[in-house]
Structures are given as structure tokens and as C-alpha cells.
N, C-alpha and C positions, 0 to 999 in steps of 0.2 A: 255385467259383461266387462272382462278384458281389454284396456285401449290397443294393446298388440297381441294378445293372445288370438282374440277371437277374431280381427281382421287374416292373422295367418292359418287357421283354421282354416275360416272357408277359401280363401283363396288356395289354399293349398286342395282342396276337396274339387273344386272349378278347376283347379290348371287339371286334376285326375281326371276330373269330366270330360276336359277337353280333349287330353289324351284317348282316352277310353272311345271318344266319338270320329279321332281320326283312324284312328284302329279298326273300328266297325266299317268307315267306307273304304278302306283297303279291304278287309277282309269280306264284306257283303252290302256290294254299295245297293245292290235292292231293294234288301232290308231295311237299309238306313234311310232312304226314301221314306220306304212305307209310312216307319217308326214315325219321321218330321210330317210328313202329313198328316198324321193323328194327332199332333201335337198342332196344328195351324188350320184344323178345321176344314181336312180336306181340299186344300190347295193343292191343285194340282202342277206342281215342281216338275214334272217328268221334262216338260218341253224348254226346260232350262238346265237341267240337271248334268253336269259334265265334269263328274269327281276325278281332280289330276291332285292327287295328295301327294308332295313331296315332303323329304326329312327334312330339310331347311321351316318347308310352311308348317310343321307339326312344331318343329321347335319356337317359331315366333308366336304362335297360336297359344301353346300351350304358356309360354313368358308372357304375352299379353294376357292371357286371362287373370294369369296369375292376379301381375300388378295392377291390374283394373281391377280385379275382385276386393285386392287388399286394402284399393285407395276407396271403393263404398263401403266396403265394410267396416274402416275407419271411420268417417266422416258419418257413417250410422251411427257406430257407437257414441261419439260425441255425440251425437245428436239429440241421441237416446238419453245418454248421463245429463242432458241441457233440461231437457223436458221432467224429467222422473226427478230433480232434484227438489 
């Protein structure tokens, strides 16, 4: 693995995640419901679910993923190269 390749990979692939999942509750916040509840084992979100996506919170969303993504993914790799040595 990569010390900066591979942290900017996935981070880069996460902030598209992120992207791609503000998109979906603009475009069908229903669906996106459904979707996270199959992913949480059927918790039911409905009675909290109150999707106000603005372009500001898509932009900070998708820069924190980013840079969270790229600071585990970092400290993985180290971690990884510490152990496998």
C-alpha cells in the first residue's frame, strides 16, 4: 500500500459517496430512507427523518469526508506497514 496514494484513493471515492448520497435525498428522499434502513436493520428513521440538504451542507459533507477518510486511511496504512513488517 501507498502512504499517500491509497489514503487519497479512498478518500476521494467517500467524498463521491458522499456526494452521490446528497443527491439521492434531493432527488428521492423516500428511497433514501428505505435504502438506510436496510442498512441499520430496519430502524425505523421515518419519525425523525427531515431531509433540508443545502449546497453549503453538501459542500462541507462531502470536504469532511474527504479529510476524515484520508486521515484513516493514512494512519491505516501506517499501521498496516508497522505490523506486516
Amino acid at each position: 500500500m501507498h502512504e499517500t496514494k491509497t489514503p487519497l484513493a479512498v478518500a476521494t471515492f467517500l467524498a463521491l459517496i458522499s456526494l452521490i448520497c446528497s443527491l439521492a435525498i434531493i432527488i428521492a428522499p423516500d428511497a433514501a430512507l428505505a435504502l438506510v434502513k436496510t442498512w441499520t436493520h430496519g430502524i425505523d428513521y421515518s419519525t425523525i427523518w427531515a431531509p433540508n440538504v443545502t449546497f453549503g451542507g453538501i459542500i462541507v459533507g462531502v470536504i469532511s469526508a474527504f479529510i476524515a477518510s484520508y486521515i484513516a486511511t493514512w494512519v491505516f496504512v501506517k499501521v498496516y506497514k508497522a505490523i506486516v513488517k
